[in-house]
C-alpha positions in Angstrom: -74.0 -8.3 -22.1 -71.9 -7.5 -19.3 -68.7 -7.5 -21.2 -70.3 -4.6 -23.5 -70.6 -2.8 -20.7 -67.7 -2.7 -19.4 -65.9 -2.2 -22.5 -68.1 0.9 -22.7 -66.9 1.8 -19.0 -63.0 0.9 -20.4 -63.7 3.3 -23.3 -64.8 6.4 -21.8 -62.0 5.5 -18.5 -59.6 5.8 -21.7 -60.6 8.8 -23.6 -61.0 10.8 -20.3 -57.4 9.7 -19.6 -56.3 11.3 -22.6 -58.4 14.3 -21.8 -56.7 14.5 -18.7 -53.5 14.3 -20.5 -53.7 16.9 -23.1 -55.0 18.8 -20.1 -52.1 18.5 -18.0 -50.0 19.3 -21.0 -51.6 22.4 -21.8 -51.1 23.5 -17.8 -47.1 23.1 -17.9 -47.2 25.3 -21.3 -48.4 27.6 -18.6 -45.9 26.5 -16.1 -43.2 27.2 -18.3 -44.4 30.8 -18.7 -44.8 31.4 -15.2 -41.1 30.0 -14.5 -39.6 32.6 -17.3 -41.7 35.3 -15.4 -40.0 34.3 -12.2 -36.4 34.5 -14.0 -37.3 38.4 -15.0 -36.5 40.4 -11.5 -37.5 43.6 -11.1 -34.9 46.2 -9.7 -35.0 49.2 -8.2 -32.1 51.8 -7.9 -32.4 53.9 -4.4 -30.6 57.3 -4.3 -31.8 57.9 -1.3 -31.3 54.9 1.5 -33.8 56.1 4.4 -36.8 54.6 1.8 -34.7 51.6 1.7 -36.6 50.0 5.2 -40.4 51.5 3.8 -40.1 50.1 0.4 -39.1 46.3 1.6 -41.8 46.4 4.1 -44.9 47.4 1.3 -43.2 44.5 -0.6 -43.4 41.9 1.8 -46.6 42.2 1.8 -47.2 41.3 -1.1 -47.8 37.1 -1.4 -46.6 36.7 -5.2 -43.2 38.1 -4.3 -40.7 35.1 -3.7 -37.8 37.4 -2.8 -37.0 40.7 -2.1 -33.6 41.7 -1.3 -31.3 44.4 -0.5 -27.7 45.5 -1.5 -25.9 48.8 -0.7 -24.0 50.7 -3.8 -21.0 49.6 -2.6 -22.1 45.6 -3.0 -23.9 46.0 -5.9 -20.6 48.0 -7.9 -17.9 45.5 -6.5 -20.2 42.5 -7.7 -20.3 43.8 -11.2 -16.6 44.1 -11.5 -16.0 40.3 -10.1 -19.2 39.0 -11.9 -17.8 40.4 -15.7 -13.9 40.6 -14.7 -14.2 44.9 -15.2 -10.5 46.0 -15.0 -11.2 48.0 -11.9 -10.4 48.1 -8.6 -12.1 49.2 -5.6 -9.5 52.1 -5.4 -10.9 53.4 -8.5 -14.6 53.3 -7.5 -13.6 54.5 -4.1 -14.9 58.2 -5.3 -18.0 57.3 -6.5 -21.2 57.1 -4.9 -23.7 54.8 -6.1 -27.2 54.2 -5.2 -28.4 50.5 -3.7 -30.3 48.9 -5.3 -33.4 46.5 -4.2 -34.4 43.4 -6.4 -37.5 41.6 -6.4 -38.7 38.1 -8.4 -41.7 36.8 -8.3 -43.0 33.3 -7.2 -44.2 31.2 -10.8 -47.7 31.3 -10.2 -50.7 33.3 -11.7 -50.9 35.8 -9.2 -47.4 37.2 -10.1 -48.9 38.2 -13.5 -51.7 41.1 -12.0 -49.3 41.7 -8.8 -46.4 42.9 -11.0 -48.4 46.5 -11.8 -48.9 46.2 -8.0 -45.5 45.9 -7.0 -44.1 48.9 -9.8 -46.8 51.3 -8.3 -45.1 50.6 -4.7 -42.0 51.5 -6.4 -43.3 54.4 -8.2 -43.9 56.3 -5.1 -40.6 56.2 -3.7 -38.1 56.2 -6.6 -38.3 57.7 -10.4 -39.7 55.5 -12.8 -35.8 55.9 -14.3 -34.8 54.2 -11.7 -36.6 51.0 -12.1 -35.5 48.1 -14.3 -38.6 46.4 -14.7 -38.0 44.2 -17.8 -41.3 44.8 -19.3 -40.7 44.3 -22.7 -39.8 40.8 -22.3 -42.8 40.3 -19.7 -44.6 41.8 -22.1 -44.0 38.8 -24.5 -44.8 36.0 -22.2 -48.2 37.7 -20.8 -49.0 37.7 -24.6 -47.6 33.7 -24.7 -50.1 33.1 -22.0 -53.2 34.3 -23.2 -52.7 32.6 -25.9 -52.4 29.5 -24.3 -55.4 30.4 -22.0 -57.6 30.9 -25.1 -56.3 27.3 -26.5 -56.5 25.7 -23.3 -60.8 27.1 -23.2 -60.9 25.9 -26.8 -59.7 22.4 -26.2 -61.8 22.2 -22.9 -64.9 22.9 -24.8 -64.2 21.1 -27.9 -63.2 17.9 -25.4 -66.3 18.7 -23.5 -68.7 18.3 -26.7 -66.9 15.2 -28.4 -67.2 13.2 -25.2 -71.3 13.8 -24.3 -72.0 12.6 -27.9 -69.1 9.6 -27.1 -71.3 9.2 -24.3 -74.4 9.7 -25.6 -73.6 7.2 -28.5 -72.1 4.2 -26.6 -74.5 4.3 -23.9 -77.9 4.4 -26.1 -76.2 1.8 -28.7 -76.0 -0.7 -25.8 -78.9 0.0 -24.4 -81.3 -0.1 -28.1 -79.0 -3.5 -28.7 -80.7 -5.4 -25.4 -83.9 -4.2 -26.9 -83.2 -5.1 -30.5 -83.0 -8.6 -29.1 -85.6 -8.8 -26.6 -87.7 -8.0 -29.6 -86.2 -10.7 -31.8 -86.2 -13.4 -29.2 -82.6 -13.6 -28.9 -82.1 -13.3 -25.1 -83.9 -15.1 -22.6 -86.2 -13.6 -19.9 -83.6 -14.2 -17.5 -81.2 -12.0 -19.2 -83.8 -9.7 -19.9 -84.6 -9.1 -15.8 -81.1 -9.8 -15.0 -80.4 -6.3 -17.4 -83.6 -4.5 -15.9 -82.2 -5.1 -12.3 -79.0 -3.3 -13.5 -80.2 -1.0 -15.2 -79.6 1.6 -12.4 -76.4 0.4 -11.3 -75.3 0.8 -14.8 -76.0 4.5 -15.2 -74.2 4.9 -12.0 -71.1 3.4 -12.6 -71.0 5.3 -16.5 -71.7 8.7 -14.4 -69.2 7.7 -11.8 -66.5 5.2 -12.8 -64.7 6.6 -15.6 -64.1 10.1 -14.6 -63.6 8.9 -10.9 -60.9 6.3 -12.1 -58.9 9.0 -14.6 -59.2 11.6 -11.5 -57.8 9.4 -8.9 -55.0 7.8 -11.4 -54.0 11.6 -12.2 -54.0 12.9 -8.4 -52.3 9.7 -6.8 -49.4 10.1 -9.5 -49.0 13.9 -8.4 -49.3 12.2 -4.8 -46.4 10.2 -5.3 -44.3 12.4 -7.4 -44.5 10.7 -10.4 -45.9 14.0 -11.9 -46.6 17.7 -11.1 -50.2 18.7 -10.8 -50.2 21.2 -13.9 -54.3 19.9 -14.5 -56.5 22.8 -13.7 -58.9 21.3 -10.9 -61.9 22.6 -13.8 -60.6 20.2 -16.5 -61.6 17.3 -14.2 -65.0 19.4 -13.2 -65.8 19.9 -16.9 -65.2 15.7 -17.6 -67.4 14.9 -14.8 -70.3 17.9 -16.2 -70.4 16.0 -19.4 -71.0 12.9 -18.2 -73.9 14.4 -15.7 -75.5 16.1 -18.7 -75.1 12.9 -21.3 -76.6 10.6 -18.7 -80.3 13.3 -17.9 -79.7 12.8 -21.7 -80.0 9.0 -22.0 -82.0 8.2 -18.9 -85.1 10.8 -20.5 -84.0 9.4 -24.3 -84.9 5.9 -22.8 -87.6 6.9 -20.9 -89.3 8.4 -24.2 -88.5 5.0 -26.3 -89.9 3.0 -23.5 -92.7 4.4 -23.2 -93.6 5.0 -27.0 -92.6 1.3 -27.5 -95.2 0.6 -24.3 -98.2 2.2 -26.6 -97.0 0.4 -29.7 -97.4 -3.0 -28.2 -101.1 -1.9 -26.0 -102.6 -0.2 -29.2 -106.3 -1.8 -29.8 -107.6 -2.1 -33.6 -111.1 -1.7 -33.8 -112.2 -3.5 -37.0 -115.7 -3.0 -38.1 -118.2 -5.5 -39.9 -118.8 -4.5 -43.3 -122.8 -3.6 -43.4 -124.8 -6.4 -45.3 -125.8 -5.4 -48.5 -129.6 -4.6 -48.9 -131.9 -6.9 -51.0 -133.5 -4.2 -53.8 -135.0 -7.0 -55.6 -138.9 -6.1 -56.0 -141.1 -8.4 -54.5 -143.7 -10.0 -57.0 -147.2 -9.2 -55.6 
């Protein structure tokens, strides 16, 4: 009987892991979109270098900002014309005034996503909005890319969530009717029979516990050791171990009801009743 168990245990431990998996997959399709939001600085062209000191210091406030940093005209114009081989000299831009120019990216995480209105409203009041390079068509594009991985990512959860209570459900109630398919047949002894009984509680503990507990600490020792980064949203991991709360209140009450129906099976009385004797209406010679 024991071997059925753990099988059970090995089954679930396994189907978690691949939860956790598909999980973790579905958090570096966020990744990914967080790193391409990190590659899309934001600049801003200053006219007018006495805001120059004001406008860094609003934006170093701001924790989703990875880097802010500074360059006058004059750096910004002679870096173009090295960076793209211009056929210019600095003789020929010596006339020209241009304005420096302040550049921001963002550190990959979620946060960048609702700061970046934050940080163009800090540059709003300073500059024009001409004179901000914000990129937002192409941030645009990957906000859109991550909703729509959110909304798969909520799908899956939920869908994962549902297929592994009745997993769950199933194995556990199967193993447990099969002990008392044979204790009504005979076909285990009593000492099996109170052997099981005295496990019975341990059992429901180590289905509740084991499997999630096992894929959990598997998946947070590799990111430990840098075998993997931790792309598994913490709530994937809460949402495994909420099904298997709600799938065992399920079986423990599920057995509860079968035990005790099978209790008033076995104690019901059958009154039988005598038939009445049949009355003598033969007439009685006088």
């Amino acid at each position: 009987m024991n071997a059925r168990f753990y099988l059970i245990i090995a089954l679930l431990a396994l189907l978690y892991g691949a939860w956790a998996y598909l999980a973790h997959m579905h958090g570096s399709s966020m990744q990914s979109r967080y790193d391409a939001i990190a590659r899309l600085p934001v600049y801003a062209y200053v006219a007018d270098t006495t805001k120059v000191a004001p406008i860094v210091a609003e934006l170093k406030a701001i924790q989703s900002i990875q880097t802010v940093s500074h360059e006058t005209g004059w750096q910004a114009a002679t870096e173009l014309i090295t960076a793209y081989n211009l056929p210019l000299t600095e003789n020929n831009i010596a006339d020209y005034q241009f304005p420096d120019v302040i550049t921001i990216t963002l550190n990959p995480v979620a946060k960048a996503v609702t700061d970046k209105a934050r940080i163009l409203d800090v540059l709003r009041t300073h500059v024009q909005e001409t004179d901000l390079d914000s990129q937002s068509g192409a941030f645009s594009e990957i906000v859109k890319e991550l909703d729509k991985v959110k909304q798969r990512t909520i799908a899956f959860t939920i869908y994962a969530g549902i297929m592994m209570l009745l997993i769950f459900i199933f194995t556990r109630l199967s193993y447990e009717l099969h002990i008392y398919l044979k204790q009504k047949r005979k076909l285990v002894s009593v000492v099996d029979i109170l052997r099981h009984n005295k496990l019975h509680s341990a059992h429901t503990w180590m289905m509740l516990i084991l499997p999630v507990m096992l894929v959990s600490a598997i998946y947070y020792a590799g990111w430990y050791f840098g075998q993997w980064p931790d792309y598994a949203p913490w709530w994937s991991f809460a949402s495994m171990g909420g099904s298997a709360l709600i799938a065992t209140l399920i079986v423990h009450f599920s057995l509860r009801v079968y035990e005790h129906d099978s209790a008033m099976q076995e104690s019901e009385v059958v009154v039988v009743t005598e038939p009445k004797e049949e009355q003598d209406d033969t007439p009685i010679d006088s």
